[in-house]
C-alpha positions as CSV (number, residue, x, y, z in Angstrom):
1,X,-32.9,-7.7,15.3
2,X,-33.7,-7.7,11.5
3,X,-35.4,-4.2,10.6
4,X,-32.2,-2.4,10.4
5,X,-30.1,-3.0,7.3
6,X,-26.8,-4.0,7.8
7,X,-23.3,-2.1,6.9
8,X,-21.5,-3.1,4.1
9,X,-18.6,-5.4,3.9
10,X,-14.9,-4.0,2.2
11,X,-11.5,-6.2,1.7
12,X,-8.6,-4.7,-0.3
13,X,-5.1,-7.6,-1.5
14,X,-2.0,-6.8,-2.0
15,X,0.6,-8.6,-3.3
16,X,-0.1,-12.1,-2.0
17,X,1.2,-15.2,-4.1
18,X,-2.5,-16.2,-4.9
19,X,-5.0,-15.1,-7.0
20,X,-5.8,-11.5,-5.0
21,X,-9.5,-11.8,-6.5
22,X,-9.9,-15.9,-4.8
23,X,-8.3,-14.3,-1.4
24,X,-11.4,-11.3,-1.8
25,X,-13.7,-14.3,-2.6
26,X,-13.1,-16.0,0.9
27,X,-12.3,-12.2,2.7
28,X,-16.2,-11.5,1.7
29,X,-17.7,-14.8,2.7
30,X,-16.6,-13.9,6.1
31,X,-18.0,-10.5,5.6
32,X,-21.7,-11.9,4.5
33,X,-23.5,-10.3,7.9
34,X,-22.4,-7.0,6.5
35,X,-24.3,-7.0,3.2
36,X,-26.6,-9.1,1.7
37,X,-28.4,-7.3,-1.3
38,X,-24.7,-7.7,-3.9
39,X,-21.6,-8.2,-3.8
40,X,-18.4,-7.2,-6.2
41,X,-14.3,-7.4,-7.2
42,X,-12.2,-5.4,-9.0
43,X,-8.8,-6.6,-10.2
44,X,-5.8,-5.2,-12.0
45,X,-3.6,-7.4,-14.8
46,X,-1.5,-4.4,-15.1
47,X,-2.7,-2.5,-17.9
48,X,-6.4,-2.5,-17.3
49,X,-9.0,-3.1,-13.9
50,X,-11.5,-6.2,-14.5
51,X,-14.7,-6.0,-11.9
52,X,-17.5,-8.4,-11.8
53,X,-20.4,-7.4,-9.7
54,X,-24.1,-9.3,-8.8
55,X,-27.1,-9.5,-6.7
56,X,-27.6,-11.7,-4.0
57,X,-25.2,-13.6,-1.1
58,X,-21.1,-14.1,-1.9
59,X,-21.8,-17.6,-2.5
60,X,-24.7,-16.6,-6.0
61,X,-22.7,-13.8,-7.2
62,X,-19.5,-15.5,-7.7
63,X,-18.0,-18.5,-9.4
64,X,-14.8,-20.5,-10.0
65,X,-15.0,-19.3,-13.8
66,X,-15.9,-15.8,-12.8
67,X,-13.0,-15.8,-10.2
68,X,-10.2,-16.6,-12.5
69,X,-11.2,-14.1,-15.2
70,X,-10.5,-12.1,-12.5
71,X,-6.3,-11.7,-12.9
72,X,-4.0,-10.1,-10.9
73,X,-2.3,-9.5,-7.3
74,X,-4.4,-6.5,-6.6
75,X,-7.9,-6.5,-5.6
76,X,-10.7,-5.0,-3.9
77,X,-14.3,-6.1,-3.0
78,X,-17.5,-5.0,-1.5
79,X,-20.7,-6.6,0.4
80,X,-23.5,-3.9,0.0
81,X,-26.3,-3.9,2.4
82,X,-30.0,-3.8,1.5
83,X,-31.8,-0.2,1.3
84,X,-34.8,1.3,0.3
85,X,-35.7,1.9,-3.1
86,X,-33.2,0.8,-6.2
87,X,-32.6,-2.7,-7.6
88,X,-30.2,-4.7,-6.0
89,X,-26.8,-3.7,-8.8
90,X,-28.0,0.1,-9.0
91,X,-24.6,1.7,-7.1
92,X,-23.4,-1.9,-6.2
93,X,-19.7,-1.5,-5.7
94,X,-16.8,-1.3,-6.1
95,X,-17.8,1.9,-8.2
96,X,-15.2,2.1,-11.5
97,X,-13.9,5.2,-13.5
98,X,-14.7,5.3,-17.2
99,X,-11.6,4.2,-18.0
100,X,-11.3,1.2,-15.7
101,X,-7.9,2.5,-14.4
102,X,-9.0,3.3,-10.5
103,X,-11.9,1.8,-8.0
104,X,-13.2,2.3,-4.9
105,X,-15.3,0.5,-2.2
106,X,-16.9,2.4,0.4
107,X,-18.4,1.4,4.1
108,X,-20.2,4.2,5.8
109,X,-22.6,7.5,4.6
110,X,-21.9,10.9,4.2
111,X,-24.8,12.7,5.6
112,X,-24.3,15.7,3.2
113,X,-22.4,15.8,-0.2
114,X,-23.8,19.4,-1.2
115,X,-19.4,20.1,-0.9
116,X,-18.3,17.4,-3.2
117,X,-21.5,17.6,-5.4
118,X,-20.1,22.0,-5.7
119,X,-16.5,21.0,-6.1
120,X,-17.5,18.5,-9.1
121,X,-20.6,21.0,-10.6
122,X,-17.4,24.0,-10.5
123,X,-15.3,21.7,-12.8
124,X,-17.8,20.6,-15.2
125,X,-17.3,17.0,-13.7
126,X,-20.6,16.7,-12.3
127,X,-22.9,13.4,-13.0
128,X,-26.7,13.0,-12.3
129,X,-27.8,10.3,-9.5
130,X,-24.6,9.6,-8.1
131,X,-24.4,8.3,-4.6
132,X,-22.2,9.7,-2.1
133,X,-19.3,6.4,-3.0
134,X,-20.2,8.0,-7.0
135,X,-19.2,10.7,-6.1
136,X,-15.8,10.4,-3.8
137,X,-14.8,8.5,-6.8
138,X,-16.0,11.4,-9.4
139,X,-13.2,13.3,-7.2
140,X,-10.8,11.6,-6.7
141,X,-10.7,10.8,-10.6
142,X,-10.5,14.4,-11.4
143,X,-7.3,14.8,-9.8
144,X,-6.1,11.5,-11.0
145,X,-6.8,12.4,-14.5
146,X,-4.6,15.5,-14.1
147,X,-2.3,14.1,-13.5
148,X,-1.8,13.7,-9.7
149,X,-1.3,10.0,-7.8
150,X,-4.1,8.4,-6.3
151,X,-2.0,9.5,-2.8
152,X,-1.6,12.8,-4.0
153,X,-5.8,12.6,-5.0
154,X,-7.4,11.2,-2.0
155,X,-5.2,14.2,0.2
156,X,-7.0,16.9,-2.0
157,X,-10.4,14.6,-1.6
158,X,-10.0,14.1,2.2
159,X,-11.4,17.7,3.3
160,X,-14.9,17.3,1.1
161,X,-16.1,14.4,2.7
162,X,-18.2,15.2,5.8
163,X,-19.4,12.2,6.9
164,X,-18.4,8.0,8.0
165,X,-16.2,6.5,5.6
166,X,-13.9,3.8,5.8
167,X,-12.6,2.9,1.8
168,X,-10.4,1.2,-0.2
169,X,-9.3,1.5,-3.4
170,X,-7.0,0.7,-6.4
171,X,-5.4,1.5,-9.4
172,X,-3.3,-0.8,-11.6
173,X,-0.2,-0.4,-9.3
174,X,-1.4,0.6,-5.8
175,X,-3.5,0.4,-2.9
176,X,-4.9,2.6,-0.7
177,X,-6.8,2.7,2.5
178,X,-8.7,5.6,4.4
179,X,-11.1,6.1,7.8
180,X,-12.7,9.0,8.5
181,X,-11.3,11.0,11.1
182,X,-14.1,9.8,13.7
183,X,-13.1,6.0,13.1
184,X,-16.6,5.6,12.3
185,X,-16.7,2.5,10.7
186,X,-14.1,-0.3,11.4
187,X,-11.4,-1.0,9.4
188,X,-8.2,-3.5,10.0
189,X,-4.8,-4.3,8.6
190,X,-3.2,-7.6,8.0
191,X,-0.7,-9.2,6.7
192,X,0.3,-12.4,4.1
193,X,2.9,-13.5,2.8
194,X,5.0,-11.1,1.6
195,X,1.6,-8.9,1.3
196,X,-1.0,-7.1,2.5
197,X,-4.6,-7.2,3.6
198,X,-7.2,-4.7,4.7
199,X,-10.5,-5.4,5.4
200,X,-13.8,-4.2,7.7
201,X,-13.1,-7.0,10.2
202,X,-10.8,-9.3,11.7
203,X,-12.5,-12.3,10.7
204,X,-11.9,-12.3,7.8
205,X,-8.4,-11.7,7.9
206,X,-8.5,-15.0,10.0
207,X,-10.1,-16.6,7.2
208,X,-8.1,-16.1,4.7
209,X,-4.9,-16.7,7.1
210,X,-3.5,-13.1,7.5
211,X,-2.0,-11.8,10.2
212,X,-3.7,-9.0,12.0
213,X,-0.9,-6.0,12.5
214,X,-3.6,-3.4,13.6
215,X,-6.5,-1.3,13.6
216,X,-6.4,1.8,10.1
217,X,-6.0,4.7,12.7
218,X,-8.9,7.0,12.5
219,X,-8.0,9.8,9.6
220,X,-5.4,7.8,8.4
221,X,-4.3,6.8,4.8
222,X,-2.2,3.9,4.3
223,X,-1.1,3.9,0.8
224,X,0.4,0.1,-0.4
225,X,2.7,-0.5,-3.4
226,X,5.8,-1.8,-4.6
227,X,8.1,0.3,-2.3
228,X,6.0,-1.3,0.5
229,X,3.5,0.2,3.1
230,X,3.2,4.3,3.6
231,X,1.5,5.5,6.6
232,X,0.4,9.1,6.4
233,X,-2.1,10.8,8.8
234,X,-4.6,13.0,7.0
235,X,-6.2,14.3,10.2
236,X,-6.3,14.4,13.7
237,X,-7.5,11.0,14.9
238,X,-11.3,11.7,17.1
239,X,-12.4,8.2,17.9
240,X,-16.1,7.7,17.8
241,X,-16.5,4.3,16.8
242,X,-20.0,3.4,16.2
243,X,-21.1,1.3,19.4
244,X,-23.2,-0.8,17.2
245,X,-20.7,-2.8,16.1
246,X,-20.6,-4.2,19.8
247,X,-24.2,-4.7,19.8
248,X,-25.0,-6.5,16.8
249,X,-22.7,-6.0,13.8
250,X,-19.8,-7.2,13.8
251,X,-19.1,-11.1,14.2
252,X,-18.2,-12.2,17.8
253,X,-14.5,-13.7,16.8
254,X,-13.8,-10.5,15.5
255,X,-11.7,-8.2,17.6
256,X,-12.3,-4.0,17.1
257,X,-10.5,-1.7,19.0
258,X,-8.7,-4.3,20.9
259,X,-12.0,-6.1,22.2
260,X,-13.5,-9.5,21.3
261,X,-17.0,-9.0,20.5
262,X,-17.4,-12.3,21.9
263,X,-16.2,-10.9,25.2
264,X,-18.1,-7.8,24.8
265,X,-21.5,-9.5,24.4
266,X,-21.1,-11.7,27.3
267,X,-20.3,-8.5,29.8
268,X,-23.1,-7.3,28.6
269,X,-25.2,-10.5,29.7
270,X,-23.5,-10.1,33.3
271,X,-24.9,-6.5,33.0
272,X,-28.1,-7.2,32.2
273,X,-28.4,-9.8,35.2
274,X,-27.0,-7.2,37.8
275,X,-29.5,-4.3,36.4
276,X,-32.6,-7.0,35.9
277,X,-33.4,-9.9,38.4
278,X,-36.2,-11.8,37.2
279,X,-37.6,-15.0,38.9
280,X,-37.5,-17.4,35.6
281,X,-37.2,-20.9,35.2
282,X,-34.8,-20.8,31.8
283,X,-33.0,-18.3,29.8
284,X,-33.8,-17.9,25.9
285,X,-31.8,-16.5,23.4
286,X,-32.3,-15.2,19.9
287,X,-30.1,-16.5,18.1
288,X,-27.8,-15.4,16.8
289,X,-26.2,-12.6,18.1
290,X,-28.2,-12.8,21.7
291,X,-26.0,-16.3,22.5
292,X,-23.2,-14.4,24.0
293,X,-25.0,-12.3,26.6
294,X,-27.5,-15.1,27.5
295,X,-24.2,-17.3,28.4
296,X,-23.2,-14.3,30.6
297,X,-26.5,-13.3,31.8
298,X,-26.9,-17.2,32.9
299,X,-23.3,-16.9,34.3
300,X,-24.2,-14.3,36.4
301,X,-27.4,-15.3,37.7
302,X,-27.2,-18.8,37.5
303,X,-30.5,-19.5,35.9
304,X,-30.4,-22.3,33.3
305,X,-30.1,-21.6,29.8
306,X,-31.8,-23.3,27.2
307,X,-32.1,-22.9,23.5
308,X,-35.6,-23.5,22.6
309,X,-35.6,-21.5,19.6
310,X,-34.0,-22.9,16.9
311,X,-32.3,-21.1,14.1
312,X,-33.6,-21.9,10.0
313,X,-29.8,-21.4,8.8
314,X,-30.7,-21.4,5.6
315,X,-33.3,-19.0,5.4
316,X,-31.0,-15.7,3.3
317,X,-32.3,-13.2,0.9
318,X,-34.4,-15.0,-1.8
319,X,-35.0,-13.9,-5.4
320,X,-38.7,-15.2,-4.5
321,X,-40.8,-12.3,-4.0
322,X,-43.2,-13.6,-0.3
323,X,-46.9,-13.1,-0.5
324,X,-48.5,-11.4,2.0
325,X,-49.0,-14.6,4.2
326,X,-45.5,-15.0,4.0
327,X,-44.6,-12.1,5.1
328,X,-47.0,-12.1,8.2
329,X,-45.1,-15.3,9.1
330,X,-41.6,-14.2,9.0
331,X,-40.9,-15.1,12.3
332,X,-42.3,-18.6,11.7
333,X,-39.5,-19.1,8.8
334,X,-36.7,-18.1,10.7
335,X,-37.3,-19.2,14.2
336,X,-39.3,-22.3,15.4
337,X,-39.8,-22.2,19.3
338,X,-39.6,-26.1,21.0
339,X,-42.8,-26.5,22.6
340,X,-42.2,-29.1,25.0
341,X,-38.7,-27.1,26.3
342,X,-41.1,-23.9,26.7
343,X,-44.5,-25.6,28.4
344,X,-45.6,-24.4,31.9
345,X,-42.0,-21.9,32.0
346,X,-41.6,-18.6,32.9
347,X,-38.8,-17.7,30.7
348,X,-36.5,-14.9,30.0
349,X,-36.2,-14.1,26.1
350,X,-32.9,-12.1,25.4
351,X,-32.5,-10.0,22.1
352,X,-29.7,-7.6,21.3
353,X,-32.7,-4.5,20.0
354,X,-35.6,-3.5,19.2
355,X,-36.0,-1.4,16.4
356,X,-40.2,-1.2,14.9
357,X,-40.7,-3.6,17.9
358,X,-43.2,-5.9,15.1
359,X,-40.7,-8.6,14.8
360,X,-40.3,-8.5,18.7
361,X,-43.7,-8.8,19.3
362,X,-44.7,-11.5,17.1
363,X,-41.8,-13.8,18.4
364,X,-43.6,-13.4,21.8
365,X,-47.0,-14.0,20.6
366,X,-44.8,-17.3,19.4
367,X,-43.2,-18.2,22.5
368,X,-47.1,-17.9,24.4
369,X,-48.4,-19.9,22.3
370,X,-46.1,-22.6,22.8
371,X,-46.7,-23.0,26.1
372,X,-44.7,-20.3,28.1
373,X,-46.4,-19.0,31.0
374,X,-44.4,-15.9,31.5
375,X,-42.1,-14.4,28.6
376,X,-39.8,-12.0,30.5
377,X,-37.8,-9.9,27.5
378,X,-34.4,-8.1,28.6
379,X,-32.5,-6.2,25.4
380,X,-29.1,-6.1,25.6
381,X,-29.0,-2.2,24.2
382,X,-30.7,0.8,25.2
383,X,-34.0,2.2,23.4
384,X,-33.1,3.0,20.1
385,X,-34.8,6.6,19.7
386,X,-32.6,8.4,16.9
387,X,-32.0,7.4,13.3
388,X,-28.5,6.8,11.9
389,X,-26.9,8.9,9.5
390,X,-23.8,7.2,9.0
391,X,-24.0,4.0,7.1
392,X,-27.1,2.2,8.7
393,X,-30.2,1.7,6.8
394,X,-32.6,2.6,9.7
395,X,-36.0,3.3,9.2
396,X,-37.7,7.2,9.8
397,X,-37.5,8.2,13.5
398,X,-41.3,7.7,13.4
399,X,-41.2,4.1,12.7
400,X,-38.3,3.5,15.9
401,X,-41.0,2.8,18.7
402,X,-38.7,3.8,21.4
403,X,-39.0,7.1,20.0
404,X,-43.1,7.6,20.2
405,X,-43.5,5.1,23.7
406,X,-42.0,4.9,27.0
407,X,-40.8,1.4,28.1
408,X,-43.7,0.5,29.5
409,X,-45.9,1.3,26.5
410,X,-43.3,-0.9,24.7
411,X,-43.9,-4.0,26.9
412,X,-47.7,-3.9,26.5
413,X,-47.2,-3.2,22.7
414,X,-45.2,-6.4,22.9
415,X,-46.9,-8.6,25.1
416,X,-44.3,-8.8,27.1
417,X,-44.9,-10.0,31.2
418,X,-42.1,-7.7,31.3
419,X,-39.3,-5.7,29.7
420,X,-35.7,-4.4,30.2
421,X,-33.1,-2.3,28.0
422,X,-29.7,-2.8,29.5
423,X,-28.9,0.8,30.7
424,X,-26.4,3.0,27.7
425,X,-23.7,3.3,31.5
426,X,-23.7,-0.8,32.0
427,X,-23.3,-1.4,27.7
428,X,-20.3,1.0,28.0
429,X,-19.0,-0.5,31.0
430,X,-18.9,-4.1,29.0
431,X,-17.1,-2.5,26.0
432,X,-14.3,-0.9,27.9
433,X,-13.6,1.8,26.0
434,X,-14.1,5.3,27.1
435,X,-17.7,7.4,26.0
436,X,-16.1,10.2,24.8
437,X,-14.5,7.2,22.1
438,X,-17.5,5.6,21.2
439,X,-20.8,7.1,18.8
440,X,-24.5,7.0,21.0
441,X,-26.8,8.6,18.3
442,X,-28.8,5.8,18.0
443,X,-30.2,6.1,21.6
444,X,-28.8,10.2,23.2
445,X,-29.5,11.9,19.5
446,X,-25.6,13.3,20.0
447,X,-24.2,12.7,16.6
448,X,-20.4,13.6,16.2
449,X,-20.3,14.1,12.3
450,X,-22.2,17.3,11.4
451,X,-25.8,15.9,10.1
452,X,-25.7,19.3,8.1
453,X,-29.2,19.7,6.5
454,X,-30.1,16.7,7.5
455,X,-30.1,18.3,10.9
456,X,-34.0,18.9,10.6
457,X,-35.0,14.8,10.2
458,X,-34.1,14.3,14.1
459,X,-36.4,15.4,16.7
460,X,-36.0,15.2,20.5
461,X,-39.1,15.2,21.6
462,X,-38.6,11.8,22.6
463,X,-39.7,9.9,25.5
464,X,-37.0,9.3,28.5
465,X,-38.5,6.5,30.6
């Protein structure tokens, strides 16, 4: 699944004997599948924050020069995701005040900010085209710059912001950490040396050799300085983590809510083979977030599993701008199907989504013409029918072909001999969390946060076979 854009990627340091901004470095590199389109780090050296920002992967925005300009034992950083519209540094984070004395990094969306963009208009402290991470920051300055602590600021802030946010952020002297009261989007807590670390996954804690203490609670602040750590809860905590992080977000070592995605992945394999049994010769995967649940889906049903597509690894986000023949042979950059694996097979393909249902369908047109005699393809997710509102770069409702065709117009869209979305029960079950703890939008249209006036882009008038 590529036609959604990803989330974005945050890492806060604090205190750590190394340079904070080389520890954000390697804390982003494990948080590349989040973002893709920039990437940025802002550091203190006491008197004054130092950021440098840049389009492209962790590994082109950033080097050794750039890193050690970067001073002090305080930092935050951000992976942005790609979206529609805008060049690739217009709101790249973290977002900075005027006067370089606080910053903030932001995962998530705030459907409306009609209450923040008031509260800033009322004071005279309003800006034009400012993004909803513009504009917690506009905030949140205002208070600072009267005088209050960034503690004090992001307290006043908390009740404006209707919508998924997990954020960090920094002044010369302290750093703080805040979810959303729906624990929306992921956030962990680590620690090193005699410091600490927060950051959207566990991996990269792992990375950089931190210790993971625990998950940010939902509607918690944590608030990190030189008397230590400060826990404070700023709301009642309502868990609704986003079950997308299961499906394809978040990397498989990483652990969210007590699971291993890993784990979660491969349940939902065994799932798949209890709800689908297909007579096929070999299992496929997509790689590469399909590998886990075709080694529990062969697991449980004992059919062989081969890899006969094979992964271009180096195939990122280019500065090269593909021609139209390019573009119609996407599929053939990124994955190359091994004909003589594939002849004369029946085969089940396993894929984590479909979102347009065009990439899907021309990676079968792929495998057919390399031979397979049946292509059999079994998604590890339910039909995506709603748009997200909450820090997801989906396309229009229109566009999500679950949303206009029932799953059997689907298959024949697709070409498919035949086709099977893992039921939303059976993708719960391999989780282990409770529903009432985890977000479905994407495929019941229930959405926790209040969409506000956004309300009117979702219909349901949707099919339900």
């Amino acid at each position: 699944m590529n036609e959604i854009g990803e989330k974005c990627g945050i890492v806060g340091i604090y205190g750590a004997r190394l340079l904070a901004s080389r520890l954000a470095f390697f804390a982003l590199f494990a948080l590349q599948h989040r973002g893709q389109e920039a990437s940025g780090i802002t550091t203190n050296d006491g008197k004054k924050l130092h950021t440098h920002k840049g389009a492209g992967l962790v590994s082109q925005v950033y080097t050794e020069k750039a890193i050690k300009k970067l001073t002090g034992n305080i930092a935050i950083g951000h992976n942005r995701y790609s979206t529609s519209g805008g060049g690739a540094l217009e709101h790249a984070q973290p977002v900075v005040n005027a006067h370089a004395s606080f910053a903030l990094s932001h995962n998530g969306n705030l459907p409306s900010i009609k209450v923040l963009e008031n509260f800033l208009a009322e004071r005279k402290a309003i800006k034009k085209n400012r993004s909803d991470s513009e504009l917690i920051t506009d905030a949140i300055d205002f208070y600072i710059k009267r005088g209050d602590s960034v503690a004090t600021a992001v307290k006043k802030v908390f009740p404006l912001m209707t919508g998924a946010f997990s954020i960090v952020m920094m002044t010369k002297n302290t750093l703080v950490a805040v979810r959303d009261e729906y624990g929306m989007r992921p956030l962990s807590l680590g620690k090193i040396e005699k410091g600490f670390v927060v950051a959207s996954e566990t991996c990269a804690l792992e990375t950089i050799g931190a210790e993971f203490v625990r998950d940010v609670r939902p509607g918690e602040m944590i608030v990190i300085n030189s008397k230590g750590l400060k826990s404070e809860q700023l709301a009642k905590p309502t868990p609704r983590h986003d079950i997308f992080e299961y499906v394809y977000f978040a990397r498989p070592d990483s652990v969210l809510n007590g699971k291993l995605i890993y784990e979660v992945r491969k349940n939902c394999g065994k799932e798949l083979a209890r709800e689908w049994k297909v007579q096929v010769d070999v299992v496929v995967p997509v790689p590469d977030t399909a590998m886990p649940v075709a080694l529990g889906y062969g697991e449980a049903s004992g059919i062989p599993i081969e890899l006969a597509l094979v992964k271009n690894r180096y195939v990122h986000r280019t500065f090269i701008e593909p021609d139209q023949k390019s573009r119609r042979n996407s599929v053939a950059l990124k994955l190359i199907p091994l004909k003589k694996v594939l002849k004369g097979k029946k085969i089940a393909v396993i894929d984590d989504s479909i979102v347009r249902g065009n990439t899907s369908r021309k990676l079968i047109k792929r495998l057919f013409e390399a031979g397979a005699k049946e292509v059999h393809f079994l998604v590890s997710s339910p039909p995506i029918r709603f748009p997200d509102f909450y820090g997801i770069d989906t396309p229009k409702q229109k566009e999500l072909i679950a949303s206009n065709k029932t799953v059997e117009q689907i298959r024949k869209f697709l070409g498919a001999t035949s086709l099977h979305f893992l039921s939303l029960d059976s993708l719960i079950k391999s989780i282990g969390l409770p529903k009432e703890n985890l977000c479905t939008s994407f495929f019941t249209g229930e959405y926790p946060i209040d969409l506000k006036e956004r309300k009117s882009e979702v219909s349901y008038d949707v099919p339900n076979k």
